[in-house]
C-alpha positions in Angstrom: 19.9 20.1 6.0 19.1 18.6 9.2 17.5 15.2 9.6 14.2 14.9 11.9 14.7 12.2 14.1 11.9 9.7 14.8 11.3 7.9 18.4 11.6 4.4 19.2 8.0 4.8 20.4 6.7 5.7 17.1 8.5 3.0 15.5 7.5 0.4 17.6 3.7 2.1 17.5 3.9 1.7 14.1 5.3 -1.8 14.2 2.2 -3.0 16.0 -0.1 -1.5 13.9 1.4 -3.2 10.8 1.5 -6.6 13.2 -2.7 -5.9 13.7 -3.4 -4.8 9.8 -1.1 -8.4 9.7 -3.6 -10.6 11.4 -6.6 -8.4 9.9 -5.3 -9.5 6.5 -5.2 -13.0 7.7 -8.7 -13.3 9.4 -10.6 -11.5 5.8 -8.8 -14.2 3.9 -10.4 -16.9 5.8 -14.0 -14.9 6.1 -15.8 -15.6 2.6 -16.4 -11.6 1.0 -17.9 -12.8 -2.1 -16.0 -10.3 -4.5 -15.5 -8.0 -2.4 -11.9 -10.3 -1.3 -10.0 -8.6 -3.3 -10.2 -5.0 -3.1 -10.1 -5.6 1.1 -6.8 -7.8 0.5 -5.1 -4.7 -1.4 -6.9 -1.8 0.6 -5.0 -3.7 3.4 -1.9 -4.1 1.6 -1.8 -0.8 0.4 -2.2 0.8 3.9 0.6 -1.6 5.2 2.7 -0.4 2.3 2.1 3.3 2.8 3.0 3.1 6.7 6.5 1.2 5.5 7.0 4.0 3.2 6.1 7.1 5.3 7.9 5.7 8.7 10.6 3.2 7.7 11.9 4.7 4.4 11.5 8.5 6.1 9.4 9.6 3.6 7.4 11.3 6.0 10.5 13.9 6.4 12.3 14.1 2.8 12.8 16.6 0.2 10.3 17.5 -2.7 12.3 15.8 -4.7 11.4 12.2 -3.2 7.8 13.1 -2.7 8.0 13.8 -6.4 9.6 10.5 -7.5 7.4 8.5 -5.0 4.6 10.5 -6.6 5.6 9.2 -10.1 6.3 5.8 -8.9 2.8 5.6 -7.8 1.3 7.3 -11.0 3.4 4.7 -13.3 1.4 2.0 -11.0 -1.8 3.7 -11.8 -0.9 3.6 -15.5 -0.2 0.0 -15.4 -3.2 -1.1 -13.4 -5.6 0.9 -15.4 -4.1 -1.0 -18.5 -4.0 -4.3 -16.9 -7.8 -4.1 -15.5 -8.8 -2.9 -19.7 -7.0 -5.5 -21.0 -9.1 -7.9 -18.8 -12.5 -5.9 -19.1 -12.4 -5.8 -23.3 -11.5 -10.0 -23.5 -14.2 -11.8 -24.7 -15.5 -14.6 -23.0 -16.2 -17.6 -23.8 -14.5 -19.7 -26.6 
C-alpha cells in the first residue's frame, strides 16, 4: 500500500484557514446572535474539527476501514446528541 503524500503548502493552507475559522469563532462570540450563538459556535467547531481530521489525521487518504470507524464514531455522536437534546426537550419547566 503506498502512502499519498501531502505538501507543506496544503498543510500550511490549511493551517491558516483553521487560524481564520479561529478568529471567526472569536469575533461571533462577542457579536450578540440571540439563539442563533450556539449552533454558529459548533457549525464553526465542527468545520475546524473536520479539516483536523481529513488533513492532519490523513483521513482524507485511508482505507475503508477508517472511513468506516470514523463513520461510526460520528453516528455514536449523533445517537448521543439526539438523546441529550430529548432529554432536555421532554423536562418540564418550572417547579
Amino acid at each position: 500500500m503506498s502512502e499519498k503524500i501531502i505538501s507543506e503548502r496544503a498543510y500550511y493552507a490549511v493551517f491558516v484557514v483553521l487560524l481564520l475559522f479561529t478568529a471567526t469563532t472569536y469575533f461571533a462570540a462577542r457579536v450578540d446572535l440571540g439563539r442563533w450563538n450556539t449552533p454558529v459556535g459548533l457549525a464553526i467547531a465542527a468545520v475546524k474539527a473536520a479539516l483536523i481530521v481529513i488533513y492532519f489525521m490523513h483521513a482524507r487518504y485511508s482505507t475503508r476501514l477508517t472511513r468506516v470507524v470514523i463513520g461510526a464514531g460520528l453516528f455514536w455522536l449523533g445517537i448521543l446528541l439526539a438523546l441529550t437534546v430529548s432529554d432536555y426537550v421532554t423536562r418540564v419547566r418550572g417547579w
